[in-house]
C-alpha positions in Angstrom: 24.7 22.7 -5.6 25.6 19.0 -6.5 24.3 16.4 -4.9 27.0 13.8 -3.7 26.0 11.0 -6.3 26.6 13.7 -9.3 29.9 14.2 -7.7 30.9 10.1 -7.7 29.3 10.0 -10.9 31.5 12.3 -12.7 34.3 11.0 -10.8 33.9 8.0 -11.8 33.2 8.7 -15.2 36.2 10.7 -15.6 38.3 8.1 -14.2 36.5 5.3 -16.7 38.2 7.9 -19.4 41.5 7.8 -18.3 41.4 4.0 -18.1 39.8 4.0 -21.8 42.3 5.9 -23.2 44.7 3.3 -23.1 42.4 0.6 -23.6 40.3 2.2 -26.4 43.6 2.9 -28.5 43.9 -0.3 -29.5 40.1 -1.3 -30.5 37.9 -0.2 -33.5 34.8 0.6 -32.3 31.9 -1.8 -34.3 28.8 -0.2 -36.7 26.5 -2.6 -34.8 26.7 -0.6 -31.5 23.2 1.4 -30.8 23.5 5.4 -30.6 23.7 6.6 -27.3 20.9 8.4 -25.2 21.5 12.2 -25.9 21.6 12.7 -22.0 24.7 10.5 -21.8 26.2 12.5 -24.7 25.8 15.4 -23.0 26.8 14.1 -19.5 29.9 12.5 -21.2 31.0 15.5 -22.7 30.3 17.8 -19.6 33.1 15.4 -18.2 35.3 16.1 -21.0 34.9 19.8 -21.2 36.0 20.0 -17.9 39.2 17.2 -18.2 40.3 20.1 -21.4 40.3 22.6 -18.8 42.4 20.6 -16.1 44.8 19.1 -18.8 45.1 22.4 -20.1 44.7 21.1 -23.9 45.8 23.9 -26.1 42.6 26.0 -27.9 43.9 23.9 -31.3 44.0 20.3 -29.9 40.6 20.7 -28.2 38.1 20.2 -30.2 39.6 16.8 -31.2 40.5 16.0 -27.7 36.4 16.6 -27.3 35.4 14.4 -29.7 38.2 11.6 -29.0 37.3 11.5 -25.2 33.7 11.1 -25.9 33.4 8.3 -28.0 36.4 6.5 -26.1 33.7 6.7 -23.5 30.6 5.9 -25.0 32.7 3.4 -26.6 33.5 1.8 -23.6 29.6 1.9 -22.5 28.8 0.3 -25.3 27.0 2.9 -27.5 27.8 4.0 -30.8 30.4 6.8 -31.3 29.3 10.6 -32.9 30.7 12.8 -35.4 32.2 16.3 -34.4 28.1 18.0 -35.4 26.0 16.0 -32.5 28.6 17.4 -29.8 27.6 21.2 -30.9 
């Protein structure tokens, strides 16, 4: 069972994505960033796994849509994005 503050965690994080989205459009993320924690990788793109399943991205778009939403976030935490091999 989940404990409340996982619950307003991922809430929150998945709203920071939505908000990013926009934002994070318009920005080139910067080489100087340092690489994010592999827990947060792997939190972030718990969070995005489930957005592909209540967006309903089509089985073609989604691996993209994976790796788009997690570096908007990480991005916007200030880490380093990843390439398509560290999400697997």
């Amino acid at each position: 069972m989940r404990t409340p503050s996982a619950i307003l965690t991922k809430v929150a994080l998945a709203m920071a994505l939505v908000v990013s989205f926009a934002v994070s459009a318009e920005e080139e993320p910067t080489l100087d960033l340092p690489p994010a924690p592999s827990e947060d990788v792997k939190q972030i793109k718990e969070v995005c796994l489930e957005l592909i399943t209540e967006q309903e991205i089509p089985l073609e778009e989604q691996e993209s849509y994976l790796l788009t939403c997690v570096n908007d976030q990480l991005f916007e935490m200030g880490y380093l994005a990843v390439v398509q091999q560290d999400l697997n």
